[in-house]
mmCIF file of the N, C-alpha and C atoms, coordinates in Angstrom:
data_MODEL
# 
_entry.id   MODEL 
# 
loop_
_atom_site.group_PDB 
_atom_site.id 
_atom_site.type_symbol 
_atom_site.label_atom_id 
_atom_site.label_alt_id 
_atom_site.label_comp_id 
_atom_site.label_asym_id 
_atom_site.label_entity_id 
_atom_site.label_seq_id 
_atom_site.pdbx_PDB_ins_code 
_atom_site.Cartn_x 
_atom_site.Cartn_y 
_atom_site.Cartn_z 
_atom_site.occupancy 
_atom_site.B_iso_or_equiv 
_atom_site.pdbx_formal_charge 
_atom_site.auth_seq_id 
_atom_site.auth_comp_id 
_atom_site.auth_asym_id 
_atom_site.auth_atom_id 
_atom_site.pdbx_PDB_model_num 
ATOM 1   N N  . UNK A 1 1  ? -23.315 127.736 59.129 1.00 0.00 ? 1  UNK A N  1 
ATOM 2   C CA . UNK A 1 1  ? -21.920 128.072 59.351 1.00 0.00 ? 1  UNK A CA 1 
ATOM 3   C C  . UNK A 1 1  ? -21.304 128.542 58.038 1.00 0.00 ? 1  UNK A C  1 
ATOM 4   N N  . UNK A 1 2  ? -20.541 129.779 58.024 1.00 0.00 ? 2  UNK A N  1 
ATOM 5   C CA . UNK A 1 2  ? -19.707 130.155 57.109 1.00 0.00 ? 2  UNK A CA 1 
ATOM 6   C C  . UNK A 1 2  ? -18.758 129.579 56.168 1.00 0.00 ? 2  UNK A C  1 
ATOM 7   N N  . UNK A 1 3  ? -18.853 129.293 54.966 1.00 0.00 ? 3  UNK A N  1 
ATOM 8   C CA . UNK A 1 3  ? -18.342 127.998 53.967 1.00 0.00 ? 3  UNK A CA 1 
ATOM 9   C C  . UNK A 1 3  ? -16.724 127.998 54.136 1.00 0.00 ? 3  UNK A C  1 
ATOM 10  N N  . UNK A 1 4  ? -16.114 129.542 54.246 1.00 0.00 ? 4  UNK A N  1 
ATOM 11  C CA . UNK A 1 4  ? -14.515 129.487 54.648 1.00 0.00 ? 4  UNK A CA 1 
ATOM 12  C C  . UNK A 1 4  ? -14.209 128.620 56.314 1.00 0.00 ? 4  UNK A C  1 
ATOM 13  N N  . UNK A 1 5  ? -15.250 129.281 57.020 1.00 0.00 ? 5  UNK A N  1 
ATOM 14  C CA . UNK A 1 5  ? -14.848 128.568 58.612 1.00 0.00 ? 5  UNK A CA 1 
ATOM 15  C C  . UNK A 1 5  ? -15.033 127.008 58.100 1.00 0.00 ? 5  UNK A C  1 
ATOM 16  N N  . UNK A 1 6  ? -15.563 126.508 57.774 1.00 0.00 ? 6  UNK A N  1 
ATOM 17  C CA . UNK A 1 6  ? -15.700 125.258 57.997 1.00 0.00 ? 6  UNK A CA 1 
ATOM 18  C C  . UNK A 1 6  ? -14.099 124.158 56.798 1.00 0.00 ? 6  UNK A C  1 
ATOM 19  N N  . UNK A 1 7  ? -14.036 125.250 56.235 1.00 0.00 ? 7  UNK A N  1 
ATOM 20  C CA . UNK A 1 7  ? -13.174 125.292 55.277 1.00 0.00 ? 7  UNK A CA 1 
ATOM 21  C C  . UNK A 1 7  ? -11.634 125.009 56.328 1.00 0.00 ? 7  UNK A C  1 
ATOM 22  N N  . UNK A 1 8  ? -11.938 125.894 56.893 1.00 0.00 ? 8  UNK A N  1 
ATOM 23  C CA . UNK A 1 8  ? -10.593 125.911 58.044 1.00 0.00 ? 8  UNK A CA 1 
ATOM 24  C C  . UNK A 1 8  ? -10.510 124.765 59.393 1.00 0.00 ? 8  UNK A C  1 
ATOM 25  N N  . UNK A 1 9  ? -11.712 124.707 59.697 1.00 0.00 ? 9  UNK A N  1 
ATOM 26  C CA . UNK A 1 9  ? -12.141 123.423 60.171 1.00 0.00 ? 9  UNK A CA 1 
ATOM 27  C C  . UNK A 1 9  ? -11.514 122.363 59.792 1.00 0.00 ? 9  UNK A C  1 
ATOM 28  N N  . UNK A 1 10 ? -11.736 121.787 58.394 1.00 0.00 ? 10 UNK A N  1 
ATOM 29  C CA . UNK A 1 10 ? -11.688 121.308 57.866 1.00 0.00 ? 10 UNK A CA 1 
ATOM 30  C C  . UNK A 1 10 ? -9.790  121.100 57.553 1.00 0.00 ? 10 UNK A C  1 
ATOM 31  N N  . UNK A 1 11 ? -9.457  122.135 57.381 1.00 0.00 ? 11 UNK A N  1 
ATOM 32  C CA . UNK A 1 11 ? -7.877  121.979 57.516 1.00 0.00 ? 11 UNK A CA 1 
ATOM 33  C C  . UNK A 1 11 ? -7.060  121.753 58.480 1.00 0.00 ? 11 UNK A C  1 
ATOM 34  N N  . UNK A 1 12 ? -7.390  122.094 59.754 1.00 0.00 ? 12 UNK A N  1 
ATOM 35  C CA . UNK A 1 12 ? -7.011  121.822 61.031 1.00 0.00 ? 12 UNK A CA 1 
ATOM 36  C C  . UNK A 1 12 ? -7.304  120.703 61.258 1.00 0.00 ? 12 UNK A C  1 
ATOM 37  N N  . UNK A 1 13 ? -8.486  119.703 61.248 1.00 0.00 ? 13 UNK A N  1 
ATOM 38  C CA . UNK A 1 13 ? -8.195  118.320 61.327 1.00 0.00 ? 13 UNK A CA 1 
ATOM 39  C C  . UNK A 1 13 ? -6.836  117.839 60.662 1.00 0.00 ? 13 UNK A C  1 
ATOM 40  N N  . UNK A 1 14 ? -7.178  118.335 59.131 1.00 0.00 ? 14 UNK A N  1 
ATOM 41  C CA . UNK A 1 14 ? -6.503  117.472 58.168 1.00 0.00 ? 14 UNK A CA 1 
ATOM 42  C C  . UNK A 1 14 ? -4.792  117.552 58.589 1.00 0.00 ? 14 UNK A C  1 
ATOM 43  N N  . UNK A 1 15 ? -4.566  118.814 59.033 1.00 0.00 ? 15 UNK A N  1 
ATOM 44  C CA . UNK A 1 15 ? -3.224  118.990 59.496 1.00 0.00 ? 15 UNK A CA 1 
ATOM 45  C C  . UNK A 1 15 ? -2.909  118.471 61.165 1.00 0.00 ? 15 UNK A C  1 
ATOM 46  N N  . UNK A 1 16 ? -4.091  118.433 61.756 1.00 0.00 ? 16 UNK A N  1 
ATOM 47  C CA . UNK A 1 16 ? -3.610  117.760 63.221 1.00 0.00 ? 16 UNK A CA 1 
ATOM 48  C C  . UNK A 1 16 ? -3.250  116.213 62.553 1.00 0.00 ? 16 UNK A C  1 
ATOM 49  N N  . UNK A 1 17 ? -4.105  115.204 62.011 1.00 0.00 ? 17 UNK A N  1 
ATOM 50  C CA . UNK A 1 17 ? -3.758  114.016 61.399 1.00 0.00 ? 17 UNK A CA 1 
ATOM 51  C C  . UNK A 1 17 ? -2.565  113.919 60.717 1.00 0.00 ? 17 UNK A C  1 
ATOM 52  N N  . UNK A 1 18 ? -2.275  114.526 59.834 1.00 0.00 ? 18 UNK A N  1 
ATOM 53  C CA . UNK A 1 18 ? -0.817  114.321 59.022 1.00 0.00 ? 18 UNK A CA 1 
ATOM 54  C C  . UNK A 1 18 ? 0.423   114.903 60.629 1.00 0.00 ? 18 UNK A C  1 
ATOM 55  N N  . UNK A 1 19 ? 0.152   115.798 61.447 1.00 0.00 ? 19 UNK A N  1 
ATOM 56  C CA . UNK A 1 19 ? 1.333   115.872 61.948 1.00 0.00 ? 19 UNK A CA 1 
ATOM 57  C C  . UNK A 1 19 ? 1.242   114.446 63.172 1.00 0.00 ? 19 UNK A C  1 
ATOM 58  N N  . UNK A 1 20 ? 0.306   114.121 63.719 1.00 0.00 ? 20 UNK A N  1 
ATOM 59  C CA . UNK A 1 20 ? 0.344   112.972 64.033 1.00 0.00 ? 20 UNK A CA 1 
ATOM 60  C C  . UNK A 1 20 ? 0.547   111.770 63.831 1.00 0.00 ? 20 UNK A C  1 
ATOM 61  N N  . UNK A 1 21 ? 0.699   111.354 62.401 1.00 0.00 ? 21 UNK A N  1 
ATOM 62  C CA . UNK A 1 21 ? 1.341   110.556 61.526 1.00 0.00 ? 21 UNK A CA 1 
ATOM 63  C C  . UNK A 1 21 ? 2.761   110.713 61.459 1.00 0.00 ? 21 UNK A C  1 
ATOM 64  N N  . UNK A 1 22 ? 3.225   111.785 61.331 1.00 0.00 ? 22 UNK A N  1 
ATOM 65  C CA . UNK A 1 22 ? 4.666   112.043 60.973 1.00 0.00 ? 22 UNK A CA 1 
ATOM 66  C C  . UNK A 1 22 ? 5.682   112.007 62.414 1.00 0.00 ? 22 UNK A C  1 
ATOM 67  N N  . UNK A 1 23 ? 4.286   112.616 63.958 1.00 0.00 ? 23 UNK A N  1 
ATOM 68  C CA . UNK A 1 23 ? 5.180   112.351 64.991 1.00 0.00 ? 23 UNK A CA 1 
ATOM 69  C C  . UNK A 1 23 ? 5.380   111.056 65.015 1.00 0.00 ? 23 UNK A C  1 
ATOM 70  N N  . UNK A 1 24 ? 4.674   109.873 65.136 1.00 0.00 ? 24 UNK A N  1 
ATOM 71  C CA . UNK A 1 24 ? 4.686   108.769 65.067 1.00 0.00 ? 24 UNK A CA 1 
ATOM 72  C C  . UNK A 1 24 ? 6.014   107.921 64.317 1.00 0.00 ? 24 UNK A C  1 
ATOM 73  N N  . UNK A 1 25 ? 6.578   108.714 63.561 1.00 0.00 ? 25 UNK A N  1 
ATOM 74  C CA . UNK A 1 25 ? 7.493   107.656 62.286 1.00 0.00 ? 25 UNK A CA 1 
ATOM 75  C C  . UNK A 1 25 ? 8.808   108.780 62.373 1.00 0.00 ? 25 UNK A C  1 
ATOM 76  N N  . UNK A 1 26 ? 10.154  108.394 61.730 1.00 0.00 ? 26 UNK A N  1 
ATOM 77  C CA . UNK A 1 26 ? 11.111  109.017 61.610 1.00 0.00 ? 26 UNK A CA 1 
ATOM 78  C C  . UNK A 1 26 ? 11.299  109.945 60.490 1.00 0.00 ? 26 UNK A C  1 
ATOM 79  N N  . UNK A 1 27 ? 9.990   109.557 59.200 1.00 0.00 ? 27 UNK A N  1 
ATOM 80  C CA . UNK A 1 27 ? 9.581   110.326 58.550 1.00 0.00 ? 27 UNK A CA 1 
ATOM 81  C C  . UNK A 1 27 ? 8.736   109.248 57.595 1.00 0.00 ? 27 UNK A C  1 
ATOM 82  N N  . UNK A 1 28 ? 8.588   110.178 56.573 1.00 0.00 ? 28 UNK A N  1 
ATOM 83  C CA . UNK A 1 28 ? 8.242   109.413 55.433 1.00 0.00 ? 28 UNK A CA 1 
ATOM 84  C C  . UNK A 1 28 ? 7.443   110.596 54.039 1.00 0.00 ? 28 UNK A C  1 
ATOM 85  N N  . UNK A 1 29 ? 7.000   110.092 52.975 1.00 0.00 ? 29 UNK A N  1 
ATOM 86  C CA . UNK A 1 29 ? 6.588   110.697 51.734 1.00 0.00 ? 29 UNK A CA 1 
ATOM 87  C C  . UNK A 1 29 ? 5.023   110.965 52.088 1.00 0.00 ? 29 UNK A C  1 
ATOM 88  N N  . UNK A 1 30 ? 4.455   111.776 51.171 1.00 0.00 ? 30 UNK A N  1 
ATOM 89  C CA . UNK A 1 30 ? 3.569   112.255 51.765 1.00 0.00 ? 30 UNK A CA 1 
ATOM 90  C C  . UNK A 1 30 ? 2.324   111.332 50.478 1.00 0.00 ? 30 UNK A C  1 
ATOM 91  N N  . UNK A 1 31 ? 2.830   110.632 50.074 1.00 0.00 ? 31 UNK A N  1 
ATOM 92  C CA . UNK A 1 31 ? 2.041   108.968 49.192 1.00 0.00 ? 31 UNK A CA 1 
ATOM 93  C C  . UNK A 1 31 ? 1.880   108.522 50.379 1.00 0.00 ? 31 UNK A C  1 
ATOM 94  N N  . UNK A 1 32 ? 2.749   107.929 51.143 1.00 0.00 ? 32 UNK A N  1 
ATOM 95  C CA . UNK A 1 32 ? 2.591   106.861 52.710 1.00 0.00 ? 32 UNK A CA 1 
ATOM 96  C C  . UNK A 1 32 ? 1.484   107.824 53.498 1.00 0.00 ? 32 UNK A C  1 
ATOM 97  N N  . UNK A 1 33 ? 2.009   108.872 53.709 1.00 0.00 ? 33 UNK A N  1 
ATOM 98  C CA . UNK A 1 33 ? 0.933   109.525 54.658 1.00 0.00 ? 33 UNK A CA 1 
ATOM 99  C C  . UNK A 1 33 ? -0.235  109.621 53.786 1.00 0.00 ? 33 UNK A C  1 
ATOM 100 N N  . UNK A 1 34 ? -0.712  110.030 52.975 1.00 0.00 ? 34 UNK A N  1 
ATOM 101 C CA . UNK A 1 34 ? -1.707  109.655 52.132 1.00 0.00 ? 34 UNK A CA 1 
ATOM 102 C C  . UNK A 1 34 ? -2.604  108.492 52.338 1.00 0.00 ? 34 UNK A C  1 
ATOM 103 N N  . UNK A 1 35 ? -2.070  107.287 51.626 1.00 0.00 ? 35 UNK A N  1 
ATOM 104 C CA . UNK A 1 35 ? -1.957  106.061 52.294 1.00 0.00 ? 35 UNK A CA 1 
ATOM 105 C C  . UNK A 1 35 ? -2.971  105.568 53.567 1.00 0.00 ? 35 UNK A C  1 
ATOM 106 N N  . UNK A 1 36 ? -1.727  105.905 54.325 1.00 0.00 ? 36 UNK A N  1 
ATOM 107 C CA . UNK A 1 36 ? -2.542  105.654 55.731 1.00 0.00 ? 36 UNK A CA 1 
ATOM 108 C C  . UNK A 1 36 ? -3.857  106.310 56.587 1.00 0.00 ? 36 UNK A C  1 
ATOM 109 N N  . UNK A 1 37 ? -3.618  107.478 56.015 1.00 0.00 ? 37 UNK A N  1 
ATOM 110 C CA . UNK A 1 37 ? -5.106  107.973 56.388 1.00 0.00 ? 37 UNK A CA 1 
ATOM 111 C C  . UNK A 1 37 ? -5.892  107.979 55.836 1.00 0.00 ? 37 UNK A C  1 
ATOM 112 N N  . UNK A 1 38 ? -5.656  107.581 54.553 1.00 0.00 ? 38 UNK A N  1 
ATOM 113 C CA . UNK A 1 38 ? -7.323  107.407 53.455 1.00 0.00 ? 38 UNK A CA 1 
ATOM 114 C C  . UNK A 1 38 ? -7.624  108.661 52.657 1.00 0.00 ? 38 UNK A C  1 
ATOM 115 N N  . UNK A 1 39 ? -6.556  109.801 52.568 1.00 0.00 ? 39 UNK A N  1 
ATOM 116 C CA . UNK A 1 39 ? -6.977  110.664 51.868 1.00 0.00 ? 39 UNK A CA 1 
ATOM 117 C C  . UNK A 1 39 ? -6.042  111.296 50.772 1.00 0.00 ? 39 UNK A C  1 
ATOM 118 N N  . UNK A 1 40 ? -6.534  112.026 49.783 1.00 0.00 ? 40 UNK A N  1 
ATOM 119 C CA . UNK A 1 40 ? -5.897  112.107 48.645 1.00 0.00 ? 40 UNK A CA 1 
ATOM 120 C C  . UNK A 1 40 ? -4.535  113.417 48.804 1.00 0.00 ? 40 UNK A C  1 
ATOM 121 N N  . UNK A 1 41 ? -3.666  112.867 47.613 1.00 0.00 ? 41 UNK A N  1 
ATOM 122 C CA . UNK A 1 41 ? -2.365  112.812 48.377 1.00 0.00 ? 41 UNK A CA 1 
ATOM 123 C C  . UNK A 1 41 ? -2.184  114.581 48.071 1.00 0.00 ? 41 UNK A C  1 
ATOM 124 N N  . UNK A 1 42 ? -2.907  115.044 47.118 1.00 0.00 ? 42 UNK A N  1 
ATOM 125 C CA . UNK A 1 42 ? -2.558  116.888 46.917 1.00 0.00 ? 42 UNK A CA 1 
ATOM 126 C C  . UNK A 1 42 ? -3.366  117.180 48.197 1.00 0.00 ? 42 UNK A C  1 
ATOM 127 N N  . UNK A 1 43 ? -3.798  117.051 49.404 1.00 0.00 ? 43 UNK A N  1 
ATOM 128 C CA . UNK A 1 43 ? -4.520  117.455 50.352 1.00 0.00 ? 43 UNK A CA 1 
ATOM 129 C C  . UNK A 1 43 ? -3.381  117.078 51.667 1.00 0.00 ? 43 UNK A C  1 
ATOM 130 N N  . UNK A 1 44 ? -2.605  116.094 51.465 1.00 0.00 ? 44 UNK A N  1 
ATOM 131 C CA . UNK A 1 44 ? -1.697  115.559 52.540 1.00 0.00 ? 44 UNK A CA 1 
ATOM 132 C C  . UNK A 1 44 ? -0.526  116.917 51.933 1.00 0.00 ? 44 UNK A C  1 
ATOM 133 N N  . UNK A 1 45 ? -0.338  116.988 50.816 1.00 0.00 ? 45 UNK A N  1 
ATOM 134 C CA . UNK A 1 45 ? 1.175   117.855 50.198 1.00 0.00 ? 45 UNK A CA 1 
ATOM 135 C C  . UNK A 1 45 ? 0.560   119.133 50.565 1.00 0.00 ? 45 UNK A C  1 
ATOM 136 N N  . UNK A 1 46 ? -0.435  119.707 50.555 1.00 0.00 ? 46 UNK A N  1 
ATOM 137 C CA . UNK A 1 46 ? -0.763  121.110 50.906 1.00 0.00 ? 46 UNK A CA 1 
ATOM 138 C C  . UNK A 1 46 ? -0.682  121.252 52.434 1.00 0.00 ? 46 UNK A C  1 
ATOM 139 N N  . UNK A 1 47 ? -1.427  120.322 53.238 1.00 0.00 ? 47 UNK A N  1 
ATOM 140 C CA . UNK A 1 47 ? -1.335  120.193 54.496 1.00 0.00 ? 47 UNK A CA 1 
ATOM 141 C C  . UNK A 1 47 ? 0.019   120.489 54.845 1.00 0.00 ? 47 UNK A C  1 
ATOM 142 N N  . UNK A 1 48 ? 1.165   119.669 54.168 1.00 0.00 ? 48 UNK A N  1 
ATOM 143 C CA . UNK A 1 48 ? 3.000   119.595 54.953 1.00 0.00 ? 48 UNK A CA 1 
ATOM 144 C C  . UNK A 1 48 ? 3.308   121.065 54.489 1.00 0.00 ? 48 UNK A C  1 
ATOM 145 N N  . UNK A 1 49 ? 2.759   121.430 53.272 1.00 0.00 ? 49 UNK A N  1 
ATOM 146 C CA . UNK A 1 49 ? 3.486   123.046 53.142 1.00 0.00 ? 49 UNK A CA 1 
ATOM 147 C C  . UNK A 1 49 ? 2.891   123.708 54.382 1.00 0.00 ? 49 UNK A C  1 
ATOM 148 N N  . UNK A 1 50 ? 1.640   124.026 54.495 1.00 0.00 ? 50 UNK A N  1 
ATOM 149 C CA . UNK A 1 50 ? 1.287   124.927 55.691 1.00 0.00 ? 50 UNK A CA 1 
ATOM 150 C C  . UNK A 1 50 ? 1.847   124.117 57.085 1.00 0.00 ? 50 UNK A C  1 
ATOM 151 N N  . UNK A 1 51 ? 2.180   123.295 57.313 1.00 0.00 ? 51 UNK A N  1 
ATOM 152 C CA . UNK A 1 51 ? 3.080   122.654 58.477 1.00 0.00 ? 51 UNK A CA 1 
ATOM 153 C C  . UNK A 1 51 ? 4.532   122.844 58.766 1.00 0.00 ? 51 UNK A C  1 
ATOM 154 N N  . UNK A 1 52 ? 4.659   123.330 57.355 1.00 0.00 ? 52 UNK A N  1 
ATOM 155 C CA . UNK A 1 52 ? 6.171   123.608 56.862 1.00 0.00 ? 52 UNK A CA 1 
ATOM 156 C C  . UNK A 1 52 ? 6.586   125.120 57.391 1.00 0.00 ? 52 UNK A C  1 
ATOM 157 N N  . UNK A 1 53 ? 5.276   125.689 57.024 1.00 0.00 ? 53 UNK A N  1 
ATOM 158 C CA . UNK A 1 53 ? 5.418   127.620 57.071 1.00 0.00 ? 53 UNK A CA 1 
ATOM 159 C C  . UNK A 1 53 ? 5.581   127.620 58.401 1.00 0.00 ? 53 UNK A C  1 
ATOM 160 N N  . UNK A 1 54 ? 4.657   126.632 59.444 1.00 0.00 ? 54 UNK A N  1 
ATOM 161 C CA . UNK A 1 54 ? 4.561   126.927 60.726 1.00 0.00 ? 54 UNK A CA 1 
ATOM 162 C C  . UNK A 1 54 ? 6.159   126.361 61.635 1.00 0.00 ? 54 UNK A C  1 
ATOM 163 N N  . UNK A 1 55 ? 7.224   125.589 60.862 1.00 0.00 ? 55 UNK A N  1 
ATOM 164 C CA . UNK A 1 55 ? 8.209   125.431 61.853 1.00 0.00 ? 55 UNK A CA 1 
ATOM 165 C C  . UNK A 1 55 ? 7.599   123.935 62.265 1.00 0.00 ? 55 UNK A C  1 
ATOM 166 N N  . UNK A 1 56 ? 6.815   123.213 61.552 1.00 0.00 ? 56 UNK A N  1 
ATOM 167 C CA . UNK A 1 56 ? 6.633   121.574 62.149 1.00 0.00 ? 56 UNK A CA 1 
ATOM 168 C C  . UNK A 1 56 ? 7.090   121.005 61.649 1.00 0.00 ? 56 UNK A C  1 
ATOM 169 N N  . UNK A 1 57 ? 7.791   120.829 60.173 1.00 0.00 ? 57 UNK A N  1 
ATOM 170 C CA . UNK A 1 57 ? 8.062   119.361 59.460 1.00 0.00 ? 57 UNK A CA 1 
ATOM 171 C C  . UNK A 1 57 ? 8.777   120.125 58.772 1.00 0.00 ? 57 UNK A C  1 
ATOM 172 N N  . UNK A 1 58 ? 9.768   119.195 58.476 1.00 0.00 ? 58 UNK A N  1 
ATOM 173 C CA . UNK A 1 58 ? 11.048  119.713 57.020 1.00 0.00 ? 58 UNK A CA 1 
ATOM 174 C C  . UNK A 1 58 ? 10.451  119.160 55.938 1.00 0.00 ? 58 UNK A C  1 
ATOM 175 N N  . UNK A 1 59 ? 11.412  119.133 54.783 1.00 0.00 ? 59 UNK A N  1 
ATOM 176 C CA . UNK A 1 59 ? 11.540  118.318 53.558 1.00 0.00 ? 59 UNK A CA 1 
ATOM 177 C C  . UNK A 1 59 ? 13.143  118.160 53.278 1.00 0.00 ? 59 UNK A C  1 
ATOM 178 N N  . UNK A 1 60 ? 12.702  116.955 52.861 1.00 0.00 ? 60 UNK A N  1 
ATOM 179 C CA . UNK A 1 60 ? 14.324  116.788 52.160 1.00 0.00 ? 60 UNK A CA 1 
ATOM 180 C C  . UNK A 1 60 ? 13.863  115.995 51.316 1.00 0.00 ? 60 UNK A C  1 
ATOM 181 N N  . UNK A 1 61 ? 13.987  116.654 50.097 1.00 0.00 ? 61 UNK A N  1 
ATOM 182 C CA . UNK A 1 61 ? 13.640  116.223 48.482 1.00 0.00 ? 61 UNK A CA 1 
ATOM 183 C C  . UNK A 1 61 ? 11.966  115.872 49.249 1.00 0.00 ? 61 UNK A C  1 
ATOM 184 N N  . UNK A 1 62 ? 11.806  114.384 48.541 1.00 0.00 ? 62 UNK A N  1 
ATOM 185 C CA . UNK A 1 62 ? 9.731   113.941 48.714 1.00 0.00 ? 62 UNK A CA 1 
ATOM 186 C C  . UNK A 1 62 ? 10.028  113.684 50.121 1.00 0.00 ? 62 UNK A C  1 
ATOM 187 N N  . UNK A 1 63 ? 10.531  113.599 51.150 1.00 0.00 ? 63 UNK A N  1 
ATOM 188 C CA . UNK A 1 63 ? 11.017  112.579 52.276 1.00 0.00 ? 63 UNK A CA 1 
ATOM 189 C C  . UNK A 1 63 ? 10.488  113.976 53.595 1.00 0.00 ? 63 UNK A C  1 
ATOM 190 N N  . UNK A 1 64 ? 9.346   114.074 54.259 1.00 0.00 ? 64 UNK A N  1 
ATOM 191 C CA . UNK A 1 64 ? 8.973   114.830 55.125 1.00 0.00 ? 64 UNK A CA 1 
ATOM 192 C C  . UNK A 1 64 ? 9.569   114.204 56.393 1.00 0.00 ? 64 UNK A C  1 
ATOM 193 N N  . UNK A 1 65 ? 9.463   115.264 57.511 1.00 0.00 ? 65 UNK A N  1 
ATOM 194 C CA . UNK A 1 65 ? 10.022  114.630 59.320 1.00 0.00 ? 65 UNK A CA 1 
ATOM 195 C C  . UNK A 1 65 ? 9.539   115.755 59.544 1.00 0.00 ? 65 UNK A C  1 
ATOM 196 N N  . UNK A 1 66 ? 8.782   115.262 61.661 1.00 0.00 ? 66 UNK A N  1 
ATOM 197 C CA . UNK A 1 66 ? 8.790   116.227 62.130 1.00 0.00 ? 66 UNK A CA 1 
ATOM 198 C C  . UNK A 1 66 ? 10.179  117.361 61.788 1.00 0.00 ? 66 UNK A C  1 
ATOM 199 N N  . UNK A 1 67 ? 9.901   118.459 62.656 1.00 0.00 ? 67 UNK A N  1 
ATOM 200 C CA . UNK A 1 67 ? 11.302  119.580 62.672 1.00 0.00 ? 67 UNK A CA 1 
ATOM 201 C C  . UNK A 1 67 ? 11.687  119.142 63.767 1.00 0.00 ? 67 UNK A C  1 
ATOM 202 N N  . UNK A 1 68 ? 12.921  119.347 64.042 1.00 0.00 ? 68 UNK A N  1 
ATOM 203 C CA . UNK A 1 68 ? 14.151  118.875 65.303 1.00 0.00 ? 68 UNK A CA 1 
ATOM 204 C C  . UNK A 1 68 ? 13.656  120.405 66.545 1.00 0.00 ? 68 UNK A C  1 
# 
């Protein structure tokens, strides 16, 4: 398998998990989401930007939420 596909693979989990975390809660920092799933926290903060581009999660200051 192609090292980018799996690459993307690989991000689509990581971003189905963090937005499933965040539906779950009223929000929270992306240390907590980190945290709770066991993975390192510049991989949770890249994940919320591309979640961000797509219209799923805000920011306000460190403090992520789904989008309304």
């Amino acid at each position: 398998m192609d090292t980018n596909k799996m690459r993307e693979i690989s991000r689509e989990r990581i971003d189905n998990a963090v937005l499933d975390y965040y539906r779950g809660r009223d929000g929270a920092c992306a240390h907590y989401c980190a945290t709770h799933l066991g993975l390192d926290r510049s991989l949770i903060s890249k994940s919320l930007q591309r979640l961000k581009r797509r219209g799923l999660v805000v920011a306000e200051g460190s403090y992520w939420k789904v989008a309304p």
